[in-house]
C-alpha positions as CSV (number, residue, x, y, z in Angstrom):
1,X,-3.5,-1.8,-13.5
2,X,-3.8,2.1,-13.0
3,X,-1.1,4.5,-13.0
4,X,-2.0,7.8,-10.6
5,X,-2.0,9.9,-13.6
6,X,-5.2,7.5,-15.7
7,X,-6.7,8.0,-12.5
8,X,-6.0,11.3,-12.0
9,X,-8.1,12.2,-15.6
10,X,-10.4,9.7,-14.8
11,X,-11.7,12.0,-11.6
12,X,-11.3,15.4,-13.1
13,X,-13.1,13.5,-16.3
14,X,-16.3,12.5,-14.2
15,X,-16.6,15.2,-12.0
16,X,-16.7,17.8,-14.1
17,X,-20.1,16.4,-15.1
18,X,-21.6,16.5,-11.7
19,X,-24.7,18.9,-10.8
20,X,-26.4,19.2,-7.9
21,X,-24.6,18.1,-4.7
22,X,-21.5,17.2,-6.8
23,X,-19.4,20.5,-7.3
24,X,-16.0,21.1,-6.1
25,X,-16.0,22.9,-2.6
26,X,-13.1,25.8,-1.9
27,X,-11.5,23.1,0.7
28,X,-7.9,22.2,-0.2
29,X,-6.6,20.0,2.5
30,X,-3.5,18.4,0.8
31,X,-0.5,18.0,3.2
32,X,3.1,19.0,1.7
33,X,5.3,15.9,1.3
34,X,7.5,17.0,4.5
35,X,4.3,17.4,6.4
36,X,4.2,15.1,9.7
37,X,1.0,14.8,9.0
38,X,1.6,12.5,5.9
39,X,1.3,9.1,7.6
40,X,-0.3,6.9,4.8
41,X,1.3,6.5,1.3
42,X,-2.1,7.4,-0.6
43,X,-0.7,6.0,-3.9
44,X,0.4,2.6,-2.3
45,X,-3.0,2.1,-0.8
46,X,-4.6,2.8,-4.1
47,X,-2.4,0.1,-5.6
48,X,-3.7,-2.5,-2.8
49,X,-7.1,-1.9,-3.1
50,X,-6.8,-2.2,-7.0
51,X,-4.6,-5.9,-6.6
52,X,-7.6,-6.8,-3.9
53,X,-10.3,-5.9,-6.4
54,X,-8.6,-7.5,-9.4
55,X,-9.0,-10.7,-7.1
56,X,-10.8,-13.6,-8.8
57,X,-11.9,-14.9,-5.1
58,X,-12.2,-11.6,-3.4
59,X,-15.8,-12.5,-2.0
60,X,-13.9,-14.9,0.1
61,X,-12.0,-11.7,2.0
62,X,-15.5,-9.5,2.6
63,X,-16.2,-11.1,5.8
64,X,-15.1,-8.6,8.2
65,X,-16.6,-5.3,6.0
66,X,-19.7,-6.8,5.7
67,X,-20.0,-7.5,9.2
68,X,-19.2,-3.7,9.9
69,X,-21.2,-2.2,7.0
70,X,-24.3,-4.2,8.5
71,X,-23.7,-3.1,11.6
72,X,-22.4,0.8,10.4
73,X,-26.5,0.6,8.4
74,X,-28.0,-0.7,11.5
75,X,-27.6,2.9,12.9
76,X,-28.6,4.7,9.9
77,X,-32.0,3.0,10.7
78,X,-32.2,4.0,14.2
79,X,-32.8,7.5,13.2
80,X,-36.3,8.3,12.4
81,X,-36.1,10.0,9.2
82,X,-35.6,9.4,5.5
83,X,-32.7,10.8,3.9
84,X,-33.0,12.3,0.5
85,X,-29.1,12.6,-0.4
86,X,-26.6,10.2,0.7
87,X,-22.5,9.8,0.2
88,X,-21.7,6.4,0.7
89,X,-17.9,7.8,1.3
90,X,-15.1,4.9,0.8
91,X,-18.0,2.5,-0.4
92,X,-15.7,-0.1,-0.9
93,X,-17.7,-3.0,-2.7
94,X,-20.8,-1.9,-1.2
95,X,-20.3,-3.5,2.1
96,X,-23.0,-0.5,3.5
97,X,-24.8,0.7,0.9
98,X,-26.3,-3.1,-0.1
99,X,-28.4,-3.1,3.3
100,X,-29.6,0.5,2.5
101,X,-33.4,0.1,1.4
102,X,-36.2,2.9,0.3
103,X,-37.6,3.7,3.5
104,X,-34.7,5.2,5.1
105,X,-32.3,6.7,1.7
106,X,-33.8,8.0,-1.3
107,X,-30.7,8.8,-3.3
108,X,-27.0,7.3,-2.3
109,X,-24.0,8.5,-3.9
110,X,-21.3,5.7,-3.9
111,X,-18.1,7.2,-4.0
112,X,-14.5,5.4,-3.7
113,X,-10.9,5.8,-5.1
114,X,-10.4,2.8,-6.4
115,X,-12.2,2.5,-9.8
116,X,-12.2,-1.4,-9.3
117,X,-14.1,-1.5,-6.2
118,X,-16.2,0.9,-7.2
119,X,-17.5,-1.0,-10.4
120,X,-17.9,-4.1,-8.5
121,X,-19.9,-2.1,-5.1
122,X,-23.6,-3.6,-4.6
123,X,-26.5,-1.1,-5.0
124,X,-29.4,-1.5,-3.0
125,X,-32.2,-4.5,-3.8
126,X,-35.0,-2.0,-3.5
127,X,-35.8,1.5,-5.0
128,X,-32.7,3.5,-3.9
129,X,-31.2,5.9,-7.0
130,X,-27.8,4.9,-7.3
131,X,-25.0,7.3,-8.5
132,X,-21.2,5.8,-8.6
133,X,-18.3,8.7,-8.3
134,X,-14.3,8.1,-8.0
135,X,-13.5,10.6,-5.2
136,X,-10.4,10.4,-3.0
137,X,-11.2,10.8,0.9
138,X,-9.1,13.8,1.2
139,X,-10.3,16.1,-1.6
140,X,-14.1,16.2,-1.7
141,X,-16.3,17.3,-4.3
142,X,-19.2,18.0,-3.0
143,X,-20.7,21.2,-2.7
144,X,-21.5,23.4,0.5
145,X,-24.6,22.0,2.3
146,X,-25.8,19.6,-0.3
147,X,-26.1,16.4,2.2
148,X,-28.7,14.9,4.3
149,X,-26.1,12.0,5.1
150,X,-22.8,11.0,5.3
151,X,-21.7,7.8,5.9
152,X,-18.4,5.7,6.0
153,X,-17.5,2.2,6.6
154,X,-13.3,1.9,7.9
155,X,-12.4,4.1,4.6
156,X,-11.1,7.2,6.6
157,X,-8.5,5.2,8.9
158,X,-6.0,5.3,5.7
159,X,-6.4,9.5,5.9
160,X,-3.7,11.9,6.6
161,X,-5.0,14.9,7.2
162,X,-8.5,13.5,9.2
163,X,-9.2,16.9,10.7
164,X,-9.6,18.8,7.3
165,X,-11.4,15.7,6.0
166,X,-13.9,16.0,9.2
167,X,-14.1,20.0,8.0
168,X,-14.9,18.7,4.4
169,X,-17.7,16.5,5.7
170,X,-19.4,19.1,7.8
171,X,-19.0,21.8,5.3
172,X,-20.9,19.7,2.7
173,X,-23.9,18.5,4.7
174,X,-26.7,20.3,5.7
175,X,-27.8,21.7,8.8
176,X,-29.0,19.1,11.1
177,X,-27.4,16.7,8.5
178,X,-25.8,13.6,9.9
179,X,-22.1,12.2,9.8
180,X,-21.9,8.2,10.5
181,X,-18.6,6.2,10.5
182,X,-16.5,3.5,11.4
183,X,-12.7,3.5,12.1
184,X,-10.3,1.1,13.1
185,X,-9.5,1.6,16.7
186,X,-5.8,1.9,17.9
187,X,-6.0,-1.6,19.5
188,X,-7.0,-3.5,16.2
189,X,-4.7,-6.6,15.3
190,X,-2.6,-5.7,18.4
191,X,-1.4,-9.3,18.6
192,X,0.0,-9.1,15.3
193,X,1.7,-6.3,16.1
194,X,3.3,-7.1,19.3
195,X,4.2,-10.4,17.7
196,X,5.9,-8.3,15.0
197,X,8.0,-6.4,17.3
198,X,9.2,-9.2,19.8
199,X,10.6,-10.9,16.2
200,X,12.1,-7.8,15.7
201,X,13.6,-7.3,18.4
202,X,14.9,-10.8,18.7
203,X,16.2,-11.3,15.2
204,X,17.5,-7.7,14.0
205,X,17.8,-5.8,17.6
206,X,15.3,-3.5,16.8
207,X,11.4,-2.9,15.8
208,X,10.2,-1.5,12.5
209,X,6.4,-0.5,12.1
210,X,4.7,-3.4,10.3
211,X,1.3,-2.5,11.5
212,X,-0.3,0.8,10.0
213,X,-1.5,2.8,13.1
214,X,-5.1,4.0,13.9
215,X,-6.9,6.6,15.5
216,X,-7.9,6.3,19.3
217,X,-11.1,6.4,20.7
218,X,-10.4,9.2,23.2
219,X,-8.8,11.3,20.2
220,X,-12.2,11.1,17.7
221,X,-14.4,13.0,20.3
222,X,-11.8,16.2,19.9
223,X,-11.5,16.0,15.9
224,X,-15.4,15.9,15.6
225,X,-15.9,18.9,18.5
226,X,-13.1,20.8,16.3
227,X,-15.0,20.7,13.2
228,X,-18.0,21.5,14.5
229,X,-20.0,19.0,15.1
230,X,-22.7,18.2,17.8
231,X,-24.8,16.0,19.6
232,X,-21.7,13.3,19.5
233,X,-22.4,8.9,20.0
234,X,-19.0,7.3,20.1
235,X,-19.2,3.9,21.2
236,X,-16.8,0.9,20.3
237,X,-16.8,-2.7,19.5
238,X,-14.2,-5.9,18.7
239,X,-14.6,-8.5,16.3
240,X,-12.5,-11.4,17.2
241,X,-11.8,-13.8,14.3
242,X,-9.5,-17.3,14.4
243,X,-7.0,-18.1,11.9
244,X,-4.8,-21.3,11.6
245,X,-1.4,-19.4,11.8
246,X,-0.6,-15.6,11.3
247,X,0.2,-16.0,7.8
248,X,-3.5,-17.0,6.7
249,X,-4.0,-13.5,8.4
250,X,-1.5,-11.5,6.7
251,X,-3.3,-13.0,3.3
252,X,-6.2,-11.8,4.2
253,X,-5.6,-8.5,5.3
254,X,-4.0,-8.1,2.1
255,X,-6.9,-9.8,0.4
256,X,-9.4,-6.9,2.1
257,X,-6.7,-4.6,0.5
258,X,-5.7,-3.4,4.1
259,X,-2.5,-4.0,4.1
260,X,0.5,-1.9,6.0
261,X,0.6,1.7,3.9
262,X,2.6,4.1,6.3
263,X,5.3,5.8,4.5
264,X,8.0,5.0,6.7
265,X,7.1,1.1,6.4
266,X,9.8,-1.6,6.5
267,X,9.5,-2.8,2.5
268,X,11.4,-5.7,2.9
269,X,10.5,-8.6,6.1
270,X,12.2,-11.4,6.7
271,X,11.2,-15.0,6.1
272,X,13.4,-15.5,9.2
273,X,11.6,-12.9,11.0
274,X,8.3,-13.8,9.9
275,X,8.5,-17.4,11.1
276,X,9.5,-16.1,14.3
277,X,7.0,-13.6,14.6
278,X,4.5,-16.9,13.7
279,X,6.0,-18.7,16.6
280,X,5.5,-16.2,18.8
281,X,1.9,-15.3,18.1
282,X,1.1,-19.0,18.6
283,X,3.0,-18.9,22.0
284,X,1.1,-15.7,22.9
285,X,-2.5,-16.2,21.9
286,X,-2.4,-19.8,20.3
287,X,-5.7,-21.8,21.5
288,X,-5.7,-25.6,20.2
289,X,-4.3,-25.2,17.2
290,X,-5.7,-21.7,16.3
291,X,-4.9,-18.0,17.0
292,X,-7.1,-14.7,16.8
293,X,-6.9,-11.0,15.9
294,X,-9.0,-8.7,17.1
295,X,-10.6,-5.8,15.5
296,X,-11.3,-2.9,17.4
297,X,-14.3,-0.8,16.0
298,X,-14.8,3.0,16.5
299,X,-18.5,3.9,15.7
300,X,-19.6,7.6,15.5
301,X,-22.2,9.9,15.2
302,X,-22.2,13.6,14.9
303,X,-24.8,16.1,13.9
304,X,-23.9,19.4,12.0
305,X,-25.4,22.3,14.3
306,X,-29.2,23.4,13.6
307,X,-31.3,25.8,15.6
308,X,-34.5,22.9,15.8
309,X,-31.4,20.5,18.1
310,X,-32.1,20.6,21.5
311,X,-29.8,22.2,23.6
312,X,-28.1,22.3,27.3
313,X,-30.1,24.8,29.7
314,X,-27.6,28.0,30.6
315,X,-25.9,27.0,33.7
316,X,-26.9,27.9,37.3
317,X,-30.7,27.8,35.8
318,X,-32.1,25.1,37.7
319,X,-35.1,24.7,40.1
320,X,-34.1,21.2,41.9
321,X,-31.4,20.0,43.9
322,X,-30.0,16.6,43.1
323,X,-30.0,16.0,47.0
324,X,-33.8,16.5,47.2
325,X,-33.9,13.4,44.0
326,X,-35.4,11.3,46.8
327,X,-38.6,13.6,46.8
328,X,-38.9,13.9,43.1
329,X,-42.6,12.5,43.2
330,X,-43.9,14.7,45.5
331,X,-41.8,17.9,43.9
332,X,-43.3,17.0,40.7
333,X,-46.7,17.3,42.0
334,X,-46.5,20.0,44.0
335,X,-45.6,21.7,40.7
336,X,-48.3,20.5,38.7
337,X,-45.6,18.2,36.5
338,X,-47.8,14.7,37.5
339,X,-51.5,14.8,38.7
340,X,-53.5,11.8,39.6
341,X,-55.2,10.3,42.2
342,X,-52.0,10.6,44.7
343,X,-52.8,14.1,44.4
344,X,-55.2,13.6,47.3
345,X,-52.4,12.2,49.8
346,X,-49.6,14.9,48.9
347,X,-50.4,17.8,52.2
């Protein structure tokens, strides 16, 4: 087990030896205890991600980071370039960086808190230069427009201050660099949840929050615009996965290390209140024997500004009119756009 203060020498230790990409930027982005900002108690999610790495079976509980990793690398390889330097930020066990290959990353820096994880994250099968770092989320490292690429897989939905992380991230890459992530949406493991609070409600006469909260969709598009970037793709996605009860849910949430982190948590529940919170989430959205939790995915992508990006045409500089989008053939050859043989039957 690590106390905060081994890890605390173990960062400064390491990065005081990086070059290149690796030196501390001027941000400081770290919230004052008082700060409503503080949602997530930093030190307790360190702690669960260390007891989920420490696992002997943890392989069994990567299911659903794969899945989003794969998916998360998917888009890295829809862009048509190859990316020199890389932050794999919040690697985890290596859930995105294992599907990276040589074609599209030359160099990929895994970086994660938790110095478990981060022993244990899979490096790429092919020729990919591979660089582990212990770097928390909220305090980058990295120096000012170092990055061709950075990319994170559900590690950011545990920070506080997300808008000075987003400022960090765009500050360190380079123009026309890329930022790709995945987030928990604000509707993940909503029957949990609910099931929570009706067992709440019914057994102690009022509702406590069991279920860390997560960023909303329509909120991401206004952090990213804030810190600058461009060229925005937000889409989202569900998994939904079965589970014989709740409580085979609750172990592996806690097996992924995702467990409940808010600060003002309830540390104590109920074995009355859990088995009523059971019942009820088998009344609710039981199906022969099973239930399911769904996991709501928030994909992005955002471009740090570059004078090569295309860009919107200054307003009220048009030469059509949407209502003439009927005659668009013949407009397009009368000015020249499109010549071919139909050239002959245009007057």
């Amino acid at each position: 087990m690590y106390c905060p203060l081994m890890f605390s020498k173990c960062f400064h230790s390491v990065t005081s030896r990086f070059i290149g990409p690796l030196k501390r930027s001027n941000f400081n982005t770290s919230l004052s205890d008082d700060s409503p900002m503080k949602i997530f108690d930093r030190t307790t999610k360190f702690y669960q991600k260390e007891r989920a790495a420490q696992d002997e079976n943890i392989n069994i509980y990567d299911y659903l980071k794969d899945e989003v990793g794969y998916r998360l690398c998917d888009r890295i390889f829809d862009i048509n370039r190859k990316f020199k330097t890389v932050i794999d930020l919040g690697c985890g066990r290596g859930h995105v960086s294992k599907h990276m290959d040589a074609e599209a990353v030359e160099e990929v820096f895994l970086c994660e808190s938790s110095p478990t994880l981060l022993s244990q994250a899979a490096t790429p099968e092919t020729a990919v230069k591979v660089t582990r770092v212990l770097v928390d989320e909220e305090n980058l490292p990295f120096a000012s427009n170092s990055v061709d690429l950075v990319v994170s897989s559900l590690s950011l939905s545990w920070v506080n201050n997300l808008p000075g992380t987003f400022c960090q991230i765009i500050d360190c890459l380079k123009n026309d660099g890329v930022f790709i992530a995945a987030f928990f949406g604000g509707d993940t493991l909503y029957e949990l949840r609910s099931s929570l609070q009706l067992a709440d409600l019914e057994r102690n006469g009022g509702v406590s929050p069991h279920i860390s909260p997560f960023v909303k969709v329509q909120d991401i598009g206004s952090l990213l615009n804030r810190a600058g970037f461009t060229m925005l793709t937000i889409d989202t996605d569900e998994i939904v996965v079965g589970y014989p009860s709740m409580f085979e849910l609750m172990q592996d949430l806690k097996g992924m290390g995702e467990s409940n982190a808010a600060r003002r948590r309830n540390l104590h529940l109920s074995r009355n209140t859990m088995l009523a919170a059971a019942s009820i989430y088998e009344t609710l959205y039981g199906n022969e024997g099973k239930i399911q939790a769904t996991f709501q995915l928030i994909f992005l992508i955002g471009w740090k500004p570059d004078a090569s990006q295309p860009k919107p045409l200054q307003r009220g500089s048009y030469e059509f009119s949407l209502k003439d989008l009927h005659k668009i053939d013949e407009i397009a050859h009368r000015k020249g756009i499109v010549k071919d043989s139909l050239d002959k039957k245009l007057p």
